[in-house]
C-alpha positions in Angstrom: -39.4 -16.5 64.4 -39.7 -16.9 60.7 -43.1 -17.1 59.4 -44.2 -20.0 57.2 -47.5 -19.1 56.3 -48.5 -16.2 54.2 -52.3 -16.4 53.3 -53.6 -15.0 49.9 -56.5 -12.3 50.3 -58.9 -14.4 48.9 -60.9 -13.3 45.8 -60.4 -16.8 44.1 -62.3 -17.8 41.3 -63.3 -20.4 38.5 -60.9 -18.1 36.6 -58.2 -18.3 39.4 -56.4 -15.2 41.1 -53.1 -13.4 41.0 -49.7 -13.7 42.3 -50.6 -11.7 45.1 -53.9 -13.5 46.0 -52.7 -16.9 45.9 -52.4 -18.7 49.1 -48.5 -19.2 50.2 -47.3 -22.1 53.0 -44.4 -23.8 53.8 -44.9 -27.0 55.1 -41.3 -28.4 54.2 -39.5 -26.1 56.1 -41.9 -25.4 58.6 -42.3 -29.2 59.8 -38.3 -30.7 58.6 -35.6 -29.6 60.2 -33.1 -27.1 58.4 -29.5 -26.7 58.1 -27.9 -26.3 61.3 -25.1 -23.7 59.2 -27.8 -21.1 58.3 -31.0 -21.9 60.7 -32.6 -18.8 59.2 -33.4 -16.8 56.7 -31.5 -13.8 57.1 -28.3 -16.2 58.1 -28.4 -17.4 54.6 -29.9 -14.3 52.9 -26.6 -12.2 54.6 -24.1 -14.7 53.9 -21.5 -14.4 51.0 -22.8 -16.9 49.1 -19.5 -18.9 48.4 -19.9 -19.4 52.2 -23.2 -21.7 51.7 -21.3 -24.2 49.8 -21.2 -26.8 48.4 -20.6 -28.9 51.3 -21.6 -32.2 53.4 -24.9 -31.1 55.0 -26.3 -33.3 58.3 -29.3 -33.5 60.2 -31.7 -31.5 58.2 -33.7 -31.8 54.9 -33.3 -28.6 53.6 -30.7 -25.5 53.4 -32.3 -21.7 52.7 -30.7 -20.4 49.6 -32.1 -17.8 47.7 -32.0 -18.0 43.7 -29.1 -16.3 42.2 -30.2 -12.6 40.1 -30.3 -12.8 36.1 -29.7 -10.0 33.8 -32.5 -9.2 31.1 -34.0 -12.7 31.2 -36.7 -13.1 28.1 -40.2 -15.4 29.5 -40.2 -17.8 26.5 -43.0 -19.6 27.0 -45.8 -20.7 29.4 -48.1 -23.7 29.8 -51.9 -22.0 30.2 -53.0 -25.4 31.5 -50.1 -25.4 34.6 -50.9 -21.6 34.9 -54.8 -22.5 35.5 -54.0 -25.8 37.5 -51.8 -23.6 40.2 -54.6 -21.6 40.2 -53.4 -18.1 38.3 -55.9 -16.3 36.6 -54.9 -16.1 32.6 -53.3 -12.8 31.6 -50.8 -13.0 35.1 -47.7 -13.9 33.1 -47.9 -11.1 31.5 -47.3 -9.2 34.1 -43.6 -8.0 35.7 -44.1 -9.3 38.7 -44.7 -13.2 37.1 -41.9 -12.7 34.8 -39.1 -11.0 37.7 -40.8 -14.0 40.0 -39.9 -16.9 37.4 -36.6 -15.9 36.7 -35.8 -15.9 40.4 -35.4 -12.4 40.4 -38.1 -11.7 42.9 -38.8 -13.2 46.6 -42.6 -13.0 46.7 -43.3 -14.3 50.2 -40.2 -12.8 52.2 -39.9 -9.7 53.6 -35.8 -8.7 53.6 -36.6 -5.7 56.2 -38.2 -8.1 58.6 -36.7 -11.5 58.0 -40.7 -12.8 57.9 -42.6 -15.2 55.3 -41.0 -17.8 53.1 -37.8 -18.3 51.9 -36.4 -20.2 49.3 -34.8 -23.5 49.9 -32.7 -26.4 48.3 -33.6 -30.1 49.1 -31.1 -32.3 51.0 -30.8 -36.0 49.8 -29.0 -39.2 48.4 -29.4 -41.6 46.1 -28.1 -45.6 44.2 -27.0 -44.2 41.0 -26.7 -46.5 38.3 -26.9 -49.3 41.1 -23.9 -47.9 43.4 -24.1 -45.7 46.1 -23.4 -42.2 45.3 -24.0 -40.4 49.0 -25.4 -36.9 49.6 -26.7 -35.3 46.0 -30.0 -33.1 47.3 -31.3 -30.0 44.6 -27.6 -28.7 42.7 -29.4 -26.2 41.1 -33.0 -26.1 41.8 -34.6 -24.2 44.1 -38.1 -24.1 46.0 -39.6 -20.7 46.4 -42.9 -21.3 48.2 -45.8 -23.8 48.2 -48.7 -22.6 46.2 -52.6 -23.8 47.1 -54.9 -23.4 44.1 -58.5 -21.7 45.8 -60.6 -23.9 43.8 -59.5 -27.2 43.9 -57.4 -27.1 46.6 -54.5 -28.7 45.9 -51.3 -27.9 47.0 -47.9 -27.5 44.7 -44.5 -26.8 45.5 -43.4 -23.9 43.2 -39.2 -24.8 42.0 -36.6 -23.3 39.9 -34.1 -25.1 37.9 -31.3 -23.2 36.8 -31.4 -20.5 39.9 -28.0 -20.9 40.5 -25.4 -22.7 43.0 -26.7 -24.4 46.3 -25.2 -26.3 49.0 -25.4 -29.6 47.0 -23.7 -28.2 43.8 -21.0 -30.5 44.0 -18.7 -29.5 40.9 -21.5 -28.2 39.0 -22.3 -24.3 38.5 -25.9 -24.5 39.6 -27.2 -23.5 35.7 -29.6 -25.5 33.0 -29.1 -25.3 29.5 -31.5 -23.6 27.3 -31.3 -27.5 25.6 -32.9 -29.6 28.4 -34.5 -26.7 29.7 -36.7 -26.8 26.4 -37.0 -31.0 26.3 -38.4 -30.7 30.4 -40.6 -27.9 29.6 -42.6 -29.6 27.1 -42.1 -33.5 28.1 -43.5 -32.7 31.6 -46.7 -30.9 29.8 -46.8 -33.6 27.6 -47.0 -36.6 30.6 -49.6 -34.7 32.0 -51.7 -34.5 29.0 -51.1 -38.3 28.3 -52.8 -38.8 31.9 -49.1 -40.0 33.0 -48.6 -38.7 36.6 -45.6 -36.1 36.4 -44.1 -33.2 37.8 -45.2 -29.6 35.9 -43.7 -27.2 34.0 -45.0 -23.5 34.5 -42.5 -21.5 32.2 -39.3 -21.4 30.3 -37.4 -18.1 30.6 -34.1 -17.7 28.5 -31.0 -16.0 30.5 -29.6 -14.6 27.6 -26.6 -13.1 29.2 -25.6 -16.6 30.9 -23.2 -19.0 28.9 -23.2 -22.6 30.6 -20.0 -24.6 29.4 -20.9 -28.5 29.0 -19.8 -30.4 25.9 -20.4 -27.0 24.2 -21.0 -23.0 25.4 -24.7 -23.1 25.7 -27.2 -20.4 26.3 -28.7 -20.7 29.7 -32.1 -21.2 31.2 -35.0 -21.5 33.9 -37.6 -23.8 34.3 -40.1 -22.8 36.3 -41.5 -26.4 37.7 -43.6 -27.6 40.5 -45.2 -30.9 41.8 -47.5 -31.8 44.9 -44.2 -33.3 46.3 -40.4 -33.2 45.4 -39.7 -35.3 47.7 -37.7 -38.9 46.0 -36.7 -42.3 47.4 -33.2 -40.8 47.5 -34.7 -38.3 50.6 -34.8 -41.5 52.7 -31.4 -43.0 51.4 -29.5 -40.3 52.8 -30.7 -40.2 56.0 -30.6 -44.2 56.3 -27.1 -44.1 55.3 -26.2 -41.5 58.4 -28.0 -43.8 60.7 -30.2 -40.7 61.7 -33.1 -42.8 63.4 -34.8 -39.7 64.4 -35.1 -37.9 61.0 -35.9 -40.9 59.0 -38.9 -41.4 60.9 -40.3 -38.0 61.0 -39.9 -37.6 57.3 -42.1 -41.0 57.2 -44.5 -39.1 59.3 -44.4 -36.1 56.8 -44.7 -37.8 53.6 -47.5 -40.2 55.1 -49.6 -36.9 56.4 -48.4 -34.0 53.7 -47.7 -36.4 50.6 -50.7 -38.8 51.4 -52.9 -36.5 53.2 -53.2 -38.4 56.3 -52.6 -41.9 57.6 -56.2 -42.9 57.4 -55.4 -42.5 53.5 -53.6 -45.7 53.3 -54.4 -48.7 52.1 -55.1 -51.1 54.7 -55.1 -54.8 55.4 -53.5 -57.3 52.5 -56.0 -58.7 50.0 -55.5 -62.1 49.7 -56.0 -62.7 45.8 -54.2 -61.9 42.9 -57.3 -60.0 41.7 -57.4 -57.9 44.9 -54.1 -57.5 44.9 -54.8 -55.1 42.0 -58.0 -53.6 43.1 -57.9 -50.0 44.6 -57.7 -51.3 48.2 -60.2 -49.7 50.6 -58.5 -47.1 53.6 -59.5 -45.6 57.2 -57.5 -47.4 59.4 -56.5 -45.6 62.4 -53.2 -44.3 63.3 -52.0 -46.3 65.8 -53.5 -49.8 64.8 -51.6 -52.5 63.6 -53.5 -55.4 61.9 -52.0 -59.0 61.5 -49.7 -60.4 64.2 -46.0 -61.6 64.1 -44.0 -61.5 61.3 -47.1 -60.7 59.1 -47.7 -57.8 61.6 -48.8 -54.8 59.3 -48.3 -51.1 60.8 -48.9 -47.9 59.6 -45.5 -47.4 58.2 -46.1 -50.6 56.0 -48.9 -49.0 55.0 -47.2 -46.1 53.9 -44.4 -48.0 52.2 -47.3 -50.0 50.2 -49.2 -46.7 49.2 -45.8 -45.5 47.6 -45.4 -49.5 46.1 -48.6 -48.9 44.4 -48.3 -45.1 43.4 -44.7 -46.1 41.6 -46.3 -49.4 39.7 -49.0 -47.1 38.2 -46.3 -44.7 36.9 -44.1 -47.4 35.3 -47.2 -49.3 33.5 -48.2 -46.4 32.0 -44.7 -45.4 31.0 -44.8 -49.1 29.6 -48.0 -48.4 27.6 -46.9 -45.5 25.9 -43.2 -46.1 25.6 -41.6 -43.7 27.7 -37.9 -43.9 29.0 -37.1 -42.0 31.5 -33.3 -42.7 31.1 -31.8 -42.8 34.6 -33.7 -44.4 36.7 -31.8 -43.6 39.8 -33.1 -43.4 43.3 -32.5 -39.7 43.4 -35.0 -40.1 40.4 -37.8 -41.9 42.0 -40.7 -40.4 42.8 -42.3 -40.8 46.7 -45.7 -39.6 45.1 -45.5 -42.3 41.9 -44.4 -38.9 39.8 -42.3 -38.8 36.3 -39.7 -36.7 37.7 -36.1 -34.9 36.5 -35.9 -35.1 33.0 -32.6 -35.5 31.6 -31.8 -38.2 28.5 -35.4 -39.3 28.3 -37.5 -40.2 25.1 -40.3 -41.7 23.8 -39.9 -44.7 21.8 -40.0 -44.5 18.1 -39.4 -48.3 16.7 -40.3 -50.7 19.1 -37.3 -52.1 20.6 -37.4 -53.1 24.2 -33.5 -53.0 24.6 -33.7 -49.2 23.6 -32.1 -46.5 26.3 -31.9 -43.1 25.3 -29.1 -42.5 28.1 -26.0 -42.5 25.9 -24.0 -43.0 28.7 -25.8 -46.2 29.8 -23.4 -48.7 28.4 -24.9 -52.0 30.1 -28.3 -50.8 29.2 -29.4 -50.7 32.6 -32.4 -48.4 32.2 -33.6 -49.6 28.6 -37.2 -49.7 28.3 -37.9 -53.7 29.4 -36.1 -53.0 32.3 -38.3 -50.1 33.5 -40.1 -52.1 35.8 -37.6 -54.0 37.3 -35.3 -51.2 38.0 -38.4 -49.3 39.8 -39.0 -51.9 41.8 -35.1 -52.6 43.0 -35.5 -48.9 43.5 -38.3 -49.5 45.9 -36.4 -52.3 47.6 -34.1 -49.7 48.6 -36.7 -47.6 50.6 -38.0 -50.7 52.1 -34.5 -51.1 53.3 -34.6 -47.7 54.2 -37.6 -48.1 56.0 -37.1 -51.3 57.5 -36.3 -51.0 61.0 -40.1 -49.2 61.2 -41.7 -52.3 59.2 -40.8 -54.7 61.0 -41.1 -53.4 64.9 -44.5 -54.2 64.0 -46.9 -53.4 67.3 -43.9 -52.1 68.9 -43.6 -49.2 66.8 -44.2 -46.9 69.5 -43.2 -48.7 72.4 -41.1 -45.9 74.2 -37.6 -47.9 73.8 -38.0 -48.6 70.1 -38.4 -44.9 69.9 -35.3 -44.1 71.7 -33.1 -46.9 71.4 -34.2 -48.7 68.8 -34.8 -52.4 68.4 -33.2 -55.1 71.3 -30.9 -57.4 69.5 -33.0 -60.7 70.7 -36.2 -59.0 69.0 -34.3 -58.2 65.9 -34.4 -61.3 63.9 -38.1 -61.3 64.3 -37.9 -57.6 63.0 -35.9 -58.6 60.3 -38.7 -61.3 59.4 -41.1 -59.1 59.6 -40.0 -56.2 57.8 -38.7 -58.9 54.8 -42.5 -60.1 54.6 -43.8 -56.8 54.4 -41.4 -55.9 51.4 -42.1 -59.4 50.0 -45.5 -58.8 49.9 -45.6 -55.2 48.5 -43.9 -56.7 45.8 -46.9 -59.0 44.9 -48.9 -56.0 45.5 -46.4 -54.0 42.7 -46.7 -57.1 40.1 -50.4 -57.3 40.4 -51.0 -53.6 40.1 -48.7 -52.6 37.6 -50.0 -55.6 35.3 -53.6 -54.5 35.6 -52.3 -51.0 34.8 -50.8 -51.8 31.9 -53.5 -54.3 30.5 -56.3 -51.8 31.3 -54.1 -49.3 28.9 -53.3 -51.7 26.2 -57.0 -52.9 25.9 -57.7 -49.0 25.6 -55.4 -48.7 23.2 -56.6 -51.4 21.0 -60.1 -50.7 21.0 -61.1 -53.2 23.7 -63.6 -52.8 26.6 -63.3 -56.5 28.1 -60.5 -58.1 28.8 -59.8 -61.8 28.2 -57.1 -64.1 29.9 -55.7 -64.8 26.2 -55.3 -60.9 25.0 -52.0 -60.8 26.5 -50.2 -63.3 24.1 -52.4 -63.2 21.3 -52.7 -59.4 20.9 -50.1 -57.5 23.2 -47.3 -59.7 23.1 -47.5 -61.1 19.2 -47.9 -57.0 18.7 -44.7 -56.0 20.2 -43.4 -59.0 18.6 -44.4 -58.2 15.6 -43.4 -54.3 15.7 -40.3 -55.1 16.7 -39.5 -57.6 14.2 -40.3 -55.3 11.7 -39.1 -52.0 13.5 -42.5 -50.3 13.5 -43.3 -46.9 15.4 -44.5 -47.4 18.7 -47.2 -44.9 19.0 -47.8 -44.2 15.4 -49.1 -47.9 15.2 -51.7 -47.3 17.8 -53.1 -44.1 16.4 -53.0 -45.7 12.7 -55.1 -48.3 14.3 -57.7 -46.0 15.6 -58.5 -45.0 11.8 -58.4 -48.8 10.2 -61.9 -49.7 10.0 -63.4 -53.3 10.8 -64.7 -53.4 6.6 -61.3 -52.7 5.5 -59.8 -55.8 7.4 -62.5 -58.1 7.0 -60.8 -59.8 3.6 -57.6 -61.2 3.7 -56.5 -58.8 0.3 -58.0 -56.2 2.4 -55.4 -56.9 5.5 -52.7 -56.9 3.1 -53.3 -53.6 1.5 -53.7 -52.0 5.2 -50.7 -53.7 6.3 -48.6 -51.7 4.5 -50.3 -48.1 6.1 -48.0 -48.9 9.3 -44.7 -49.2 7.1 -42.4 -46.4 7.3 -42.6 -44.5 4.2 -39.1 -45.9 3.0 -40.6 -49.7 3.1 -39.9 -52.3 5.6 -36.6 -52.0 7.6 -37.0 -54.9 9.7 -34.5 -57.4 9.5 -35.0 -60.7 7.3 -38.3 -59.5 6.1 -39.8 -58.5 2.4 -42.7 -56.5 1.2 -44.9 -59.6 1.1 -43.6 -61.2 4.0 -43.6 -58.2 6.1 -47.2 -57.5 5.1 -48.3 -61.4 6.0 -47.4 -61.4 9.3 -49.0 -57.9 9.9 -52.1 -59.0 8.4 -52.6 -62.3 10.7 -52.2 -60.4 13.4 -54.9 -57.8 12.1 -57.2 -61.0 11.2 -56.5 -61.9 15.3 -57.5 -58.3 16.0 -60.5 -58.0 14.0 -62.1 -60.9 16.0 -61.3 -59.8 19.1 -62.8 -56.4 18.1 -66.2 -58.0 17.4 -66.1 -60.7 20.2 -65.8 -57.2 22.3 -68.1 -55.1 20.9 -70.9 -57.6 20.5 -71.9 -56.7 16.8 -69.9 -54.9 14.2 -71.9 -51.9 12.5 -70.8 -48.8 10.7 -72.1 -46.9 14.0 -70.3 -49.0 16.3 -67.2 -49.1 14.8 -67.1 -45.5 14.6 -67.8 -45.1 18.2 -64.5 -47.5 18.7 -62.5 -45.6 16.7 -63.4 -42.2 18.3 -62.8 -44.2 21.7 -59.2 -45.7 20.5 -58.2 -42.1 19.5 -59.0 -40.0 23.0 -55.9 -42.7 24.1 -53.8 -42.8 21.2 -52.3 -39.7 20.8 -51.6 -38.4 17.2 -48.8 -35.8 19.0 -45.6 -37.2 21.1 -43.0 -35.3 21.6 -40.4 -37.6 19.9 -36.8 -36.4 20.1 -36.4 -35.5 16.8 -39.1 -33.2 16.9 -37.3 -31.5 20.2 -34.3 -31.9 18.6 -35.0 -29.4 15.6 -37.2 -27.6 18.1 -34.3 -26.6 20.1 -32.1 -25.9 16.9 -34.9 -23.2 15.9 -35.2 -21.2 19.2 -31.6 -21.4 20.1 -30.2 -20.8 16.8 -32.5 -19.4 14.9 -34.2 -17.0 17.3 -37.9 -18.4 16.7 -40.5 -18.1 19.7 -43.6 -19.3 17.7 -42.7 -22.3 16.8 -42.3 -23.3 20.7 -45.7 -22.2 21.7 -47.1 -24.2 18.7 -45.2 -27.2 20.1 -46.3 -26.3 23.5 -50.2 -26.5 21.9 -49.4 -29.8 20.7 -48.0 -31.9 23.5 -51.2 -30.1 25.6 -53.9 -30.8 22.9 -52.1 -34.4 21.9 -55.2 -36.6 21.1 -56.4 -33.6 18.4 -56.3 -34.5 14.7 -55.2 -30.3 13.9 -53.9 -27.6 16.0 -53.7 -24.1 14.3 -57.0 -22.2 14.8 -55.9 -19.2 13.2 -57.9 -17.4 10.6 -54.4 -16.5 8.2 -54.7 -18.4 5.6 -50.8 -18.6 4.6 -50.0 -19.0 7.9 -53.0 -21.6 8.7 -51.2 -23.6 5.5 -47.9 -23.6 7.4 -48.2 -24.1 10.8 -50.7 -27.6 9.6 -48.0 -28.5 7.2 -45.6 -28.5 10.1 -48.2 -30.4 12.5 -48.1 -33.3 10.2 -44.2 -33.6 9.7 -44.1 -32.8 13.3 -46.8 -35.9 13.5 -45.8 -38.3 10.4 -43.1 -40.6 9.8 -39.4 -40.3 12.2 -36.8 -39.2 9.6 -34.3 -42.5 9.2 -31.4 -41.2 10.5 -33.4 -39.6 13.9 -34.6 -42.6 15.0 -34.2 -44.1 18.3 -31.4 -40.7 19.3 -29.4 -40.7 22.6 -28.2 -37.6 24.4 -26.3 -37.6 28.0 -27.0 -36.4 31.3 -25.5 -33.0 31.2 -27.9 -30.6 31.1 
C-alpha cells in the first residue's frame, strides 16, 4: 500500500529547514479517490505515457502522473518570501537538489525501487466557461508533487508545477507554459500577496531552454513552480455534479470543509439578522451534526460550508475591486474554493480607470471587465450552490440513512428545493454585505480615512471614479499621489488647482470633452470635498498629524504594480535579450511594493541605474501601453 505520509526529521527553525527536513503529506490523494486506470503509483509510473491520456476520467479527483524530464533547465528566479513562507531555509535554492526538484526532474517523496511515499498527481475537474458548460477540464499541464507543512507556522501548502508536461486532462494541448505567462504568474502572484490580496504563490521560475512551445509564435518554454493551501476550484464540484456522482460530491464537501477550512466547527454559524452583521466576521463552534433553524430556513453544516466559501470569495473580489485587478477569465475552473486569486492568464491591473476595461482580448461581450467582477463571482457561486444543493436543502435530514443512499423522496423534494433556494438566497445577502464592507474598509484606507460615514461612498468613492474616468486618470497612481498631497497645499482653491494637475499624465489631459482648466476644476472640487473629510476624520489638522496620514495612506497605496507594460518589456529583456537581473529587481519590487526605492547596492553607477529604472518602472504608463490585452494561450 502506497504511503502518503513522509515526515521531515525535524530540525526546524525561525530560519526554516531543508528539502529534506521539511514535513511531506498527501492528504488529496490519500483521502479522494484516484483514477480507477492507474490506481497506483507504479501503474502510472510504468505506463508509456501516451497510454495515460488525455482521456474522460470518472469517479476520482485525481490521476498519478509524474512530471515530464527537461534538458539543462536554467532556475531563473525565486521569491525569498514564498521560499521562507513554505518554510525553506535561505540558501536551499541553491542547491541541486531544489533546482532538479523544480524543474520536475526529481521525485522527492517516492521511492521508484519500492513504490512507497508520494507521487505526483493532476487534478480532475470541470468548469462554466465564459457562461457555457465546458465539461471535464482538471490540471492540462500542472502537476502536484507533494504537500509541504512549514515547522513554524504550520501551515500547510500544496507544492505544483505548471509546464511539467502532458496529463490526462491535456485535451489538445501539449502540457507546456511559455516562458511569456510563465514570467507575468511568477511575479503577479508575489505581487497579490504583497498587496494583502489572498492568492496562490509562486516559488520559482526555471527556463527549459531546449523546449520550443508553438502558440501564436515559437516560444521558449517554462516552469512555475506554484503552490497554495488549496487548488481545489468551484469547477472540482461542477464536474462531479454534472456526472450525478452523489457519493463523490459529498465527500469532497467533507474534505474541503475539514482540509480547506480546518474543521467544521470552523464555520460560521447561525444567520445574523442585520445588514451590519451580515458583514461582521460571524462567530463559529457549532457542532458537526447540528442543524439550527427549522424548515425551509433549516441551516446545516453544508450551508455552512457553502457560506464560508460565499464570504472567503467576496473578500477576494472587493479587494480586487480596490486595487483594480482583473483577473480576465473568470470561469468556474477559475474560482477559488479558498477565496484565492488563482490561474493567471490575460490578467492586469488597471491603468486608467475605466470600469468597462477587460484585458482578455478574446472577451468580445466584455463579460469579465472590471465592473462585472463581482457579479460574475457571484453567478459563479450560484453554480456551486447548485452544485451543492441537494445537501442544502435536506436540511436535518442530511444524514438520515436514505438521503445518504438514495437520495431525496420526490414528495420531500419541493421542500428541498425551498430550502436549498433560501440558503443560496441568503448567502447572497451575506456576499453583498461583506464584499461592500471590504471594499469600503479599503477605499477609506486608501484615502486617508479612519471612520467611515454613510455619505463617503457618493461623495468621495463614487465622484472619484467618476472623476478618473472622465478624465482617464491612473488608477493606482492617483492613490499613491494622494498619499504625498498635503492638507496646506489644498487648503486654497489656487492651491487645488496647481495640485490638480500632479495627477495628469505627463502629456496633459486625455479625457474626453475636457481642457486644462476644466479638467483641473473638477479635480480640485473633489480635492476641496476631500480635504474636509480629512479633517472631519482626523479631528484637527497639524503638520504632525497630517504626516502621520500620509505615512498611513502610503503602507496601502503601493508606489509598485506590476502594470502590463512593465511585464511586457520585462519579458522582452529576459527572453530576447538574455537579462536575469532585471527580473530579480522586478521580483524586489512587486515584494517590497509600498517602498519609495529598491536598489540597496553600494555601486554607485549601478545604484544610478537600477533607481532610474524604478521610477520609469513606477511613473507615468507610456500612451500607447495603456490599458493592453493579451489572450489565453499561454
Amino acid at each position: 500500500m502506497t504511503a502518503h505520509l513522509s515526515n521531515g526529521s525535524g530540525g526546524a527553525s525561525s530560519g526554516g529547514v531543508t528539502l529534506e527536513e521539511l514535513p511531506k503529506t498527501s492528504s488529496f490523494t490519500s483521502k479522494l479517490p484516484q483514477d480507477p486506470a492507474f490506481p497506483t503509483p507504479l501503474d502510472s509510473h510504468n505506463a508509456p505515457r501516451d497510454k495515460l491520456g488525455p482521456r474522460l476520467v470518472k469517479g476520482s479527483m485525481y490521476t498519478y502522473v509524474r512530471p515530464e524530464r527537461q534538458e539543462e533547465p536554467e532556475l531563473l528566479a525565486v521569491s525569498p518570501t514564498a521560499l521562507a513562507d513554505i518554510g525553506l531555509k535561505a540558501g536551499e535554492e541553491q542547491t541541486e537538489e531544489f533546482k532538479e526538484l523544480v524543474a520536475g526532474n526529481r521525485l522527492l517523496s517516492w521511492d521508484e525501487s519500492t513504490g512507497e511515499g508520494i507521487y505526483p498527481w493532476a487534478q480532475c475537474y470541470g468548469g462554466w466557461q465564459f457562461g457555457s458548460w465546458a465539461g471535464q477540464l482538471g490540471d492540462g499541464r500542472a502537476i502536484s508533487l507533494f504537500e509541504a507543512t512549514n515547522p513554524n507556522t504550520h501551515t500547510r501548502h500544496e507544492i505544483q508545477l505548471k509546464g511539467a508536461g502532458r496529463t490526462p486532462y491535456s485535451r489538445f494541448a501539449d502540457g507546456k507554459a511559455v516562458l511569456r505567462s510563465s514570467i507575468r504568474e511568477f511575479i503577479v502572484s508575489e505581487a497579490l500577496n504583497a498587496l494583502k490580496i489572498p492568492s496562490t504563490r509562486a516559488l520559482s521560475l526555471t527556463l527549459l531552454p531546449h523546449s520550443r512551445v508553438q502558440r501564436e509564435r515559437s516560444e521558449p518554454g517554462a516552469i512555475v513552480a506554484r503552490f497554495a493551501q488549496s487548488w481545489l476550484r468551484i469547477g472540482s464540484f461542477d464536474l462531479i455534479r454534472s456526472r450525478g456522482d452523489r457519493n463523490l460530491l459529498r465527500q469532497l464537501a467533507d474534505y474541503v470543509a475539514v482540509e480547506c477550512f480546518g474543521g467544521w466547527d470552523k464555520l460560521p454559524s447561525v444567520h445574523p439578522t442585520s445588514e451590519q452583521n451580515l458583514a461582521a466576521e460571524p462567530p463559529t463552534g457549532i457542532p458537526e451534526s447540528q442543524t439550527t433553524g427549522s424548515g425551509e430556513e433549516a441551516d446545516n453544516r453544508y450551508a455552512r460550508l457553502y457560506r464560508a466559501i460565499v464570504r472567503r470569495n467576496a473578500l477576494t473580489v472587493a479587494k480586487w475591486q480596490a486595487y483594480g485587478f482583473m483577473n480576465g477569465v473568470l470561469n468556474t475552473d477559475n474560482t477559488s474554493l479558498i477565496g484565492l486569486s488563482i490561474d493567471f492568464g490575460p490578467f492586469a491591473f488597471m491603468d486608467d480607470f475605466d470600469p468597462t476595461y477587460t484585458p482578455n482580448h478574446d472577451d468580445h461581450s466584455l463579460r469579465y471587465n472590471y465592473r462585472n467582477q463581482p457579479t460574475i463571482i457571484w453567478w459563479n457561486l450560484v453554480r456551486l450552490g447548485e452544485d451543492l444543493g441537494e445537501l442544502l436543502g435536506a436540511g436535518d435530514r442530511v444524514d438520515d440513512q436514505e438521503f445518504v443512499e438514495k437520495g431525496v423522496r420526490e414528495e420531500v423534494a419541493p421542500e428541498l428545493v425551498k430550502c436549498a433556494e433560501h440558503v443560496i438566497d441568503t448567502a447572497g445577502d451575506e456576499y453583498r454585505a461583506v464584499f461592500m464592507a471590504e471594499y469600503k474598509r479599503l477605499m477609506s484606507a486608501r484615502l486617508g480615512l479612519k471612520t467611515q460615514k454613510e455619505s463617503d461612498f457618493e461623495s468621495l468613492y463614487s465622484e472619484l471614479l467618476d472623476t478618473m474616468e472622465a478624465l482617464a486618470l491612473d488608477f493606482n497612481q492617483f492613490f499613491r499621489k494622494l498619499s504625498s498631497v498635503r492638507l496646506a497645499e489644498v487648503a486654497t482653491e489656487e492651491g487645488r488647482i496647481d495640485v490638480a494637475a500632479r495627477f495628469f499624465h505627463h502629456e496633459g489631459v486625455t479625457g474626453i470633452g475636457y481642457k486644462e482648466d476644466t479638467a483641473r476644476e473638477r479635480v480640485a472640487a473633489w480635492l476641496e470635498r476631500w480635504r474636509a473629510r480629512i479633517i472631519e476624520d482626523r479631528g484637527e489638522n497639524s503638520e504632525e498629524i497630517d504626516a502621520q496620514r500620509s505615512k498611513e495612506m502610503k503602507a496601502v497605496n503601493p508606489k509598485f504594480i506590476p502594470k502590463s507594460w512593465v511585464l511586457d518589456e520585462l519579458i522582452q529583456r529576459v527572453e530576447k535579450g538574455g537579462e536575469r537581473e532585471v527580473l530579480e529587481r522586478v521580483l524586489d519590487m512587486a515584494l517590497r511594493p509600498f517602498e519609495d526605492s529598491w536598489y540597496e547596492g553600494s555601486d554607485k553607477e549601478a545604484s544610478e541605474k537600477w533607481r532610474a529604472e524604478e521610477e520609469r518602472f513606477c511613473g507615468d504608463v507610456p500612451k500607447t501601453e495603456r490599458a493592453m490585452q493579451c489572450s489565453c494561450s499561454s
